[in-house]
C-alpha positions in Angstrom: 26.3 -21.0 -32.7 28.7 -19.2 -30.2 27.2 -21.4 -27.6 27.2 -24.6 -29.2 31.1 -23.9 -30.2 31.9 -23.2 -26.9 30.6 -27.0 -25.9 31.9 -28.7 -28.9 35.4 -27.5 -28.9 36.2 -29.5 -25.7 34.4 -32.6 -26.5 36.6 -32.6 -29.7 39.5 -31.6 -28.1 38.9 -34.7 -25.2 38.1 -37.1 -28.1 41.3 -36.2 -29.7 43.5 -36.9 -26.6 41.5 -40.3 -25.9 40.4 -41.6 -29.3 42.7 -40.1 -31.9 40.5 -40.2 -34.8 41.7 -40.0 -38.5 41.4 -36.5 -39.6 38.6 -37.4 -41.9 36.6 -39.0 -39.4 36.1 -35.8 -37.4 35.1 -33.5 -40.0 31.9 -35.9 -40.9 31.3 -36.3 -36.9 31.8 -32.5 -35.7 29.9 -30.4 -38.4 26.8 -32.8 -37.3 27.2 -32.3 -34.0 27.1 -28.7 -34.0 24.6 -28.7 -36.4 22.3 -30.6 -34.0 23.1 -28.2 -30.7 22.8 -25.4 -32.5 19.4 -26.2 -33.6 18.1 -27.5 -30.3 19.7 -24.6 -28.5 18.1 -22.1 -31.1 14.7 -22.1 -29.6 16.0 -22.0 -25.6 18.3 -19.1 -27.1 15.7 -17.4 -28.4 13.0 -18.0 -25.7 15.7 -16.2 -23.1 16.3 -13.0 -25.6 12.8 -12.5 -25.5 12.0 -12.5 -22.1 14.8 -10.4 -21.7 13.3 -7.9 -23.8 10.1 -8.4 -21.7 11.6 -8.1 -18.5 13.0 -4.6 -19.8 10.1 -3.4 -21.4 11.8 -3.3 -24.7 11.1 -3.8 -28.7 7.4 -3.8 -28.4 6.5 -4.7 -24.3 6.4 -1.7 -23.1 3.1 -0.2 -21.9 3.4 3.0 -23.4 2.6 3.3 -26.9 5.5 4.9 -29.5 5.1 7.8 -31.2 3.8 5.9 -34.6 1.6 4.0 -32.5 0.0 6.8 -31.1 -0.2 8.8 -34.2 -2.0 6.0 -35.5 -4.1 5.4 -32.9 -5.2 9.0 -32.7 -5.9 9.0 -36.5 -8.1 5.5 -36.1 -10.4 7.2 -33.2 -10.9 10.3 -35.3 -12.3 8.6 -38.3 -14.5 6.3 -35.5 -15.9 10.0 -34.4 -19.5 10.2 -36.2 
């Protein structure tokens, strides 16, 4: 949303100075527009955070397990344990 306001806001403000729509006119064209970028920038947004957090080893990349996980995976191969 933050990134599809800062692209909007200019191509209003441009319309405005060349156009000069009636008032009504842009509040059925703008909250459609930023309706549309936001949800076509909402996967590439969220494809980017998550390589982030892959690049960084964070929220569930890294290698080494977290203390749950290893709890639990220490639990698992004791009751595998004939």
């Amino acid at each position: 949303m933050l990134i599809a306001g800062h692209l909007i806001i200019p191509l209003a403000l441009e319309m405005k100075r060349h156009l000069d729509p009636p008032l009504i006119v842009q509040f059925m064209i703008w909250p459609v527009v930023l309706l549309i970028f936001t949800l076509l920038l909402l996967p590439v947004v969220k494809g980017a955070l998550i390589g982030i957090q892959w690049a960084n080893r964070m929220h569930g990349f890294s290698e080494e397990p977290t203390p749950g996980e290893y709890q639990q995976n220490r639990a698992r191969h004791e009751m595998e344990k004939p």
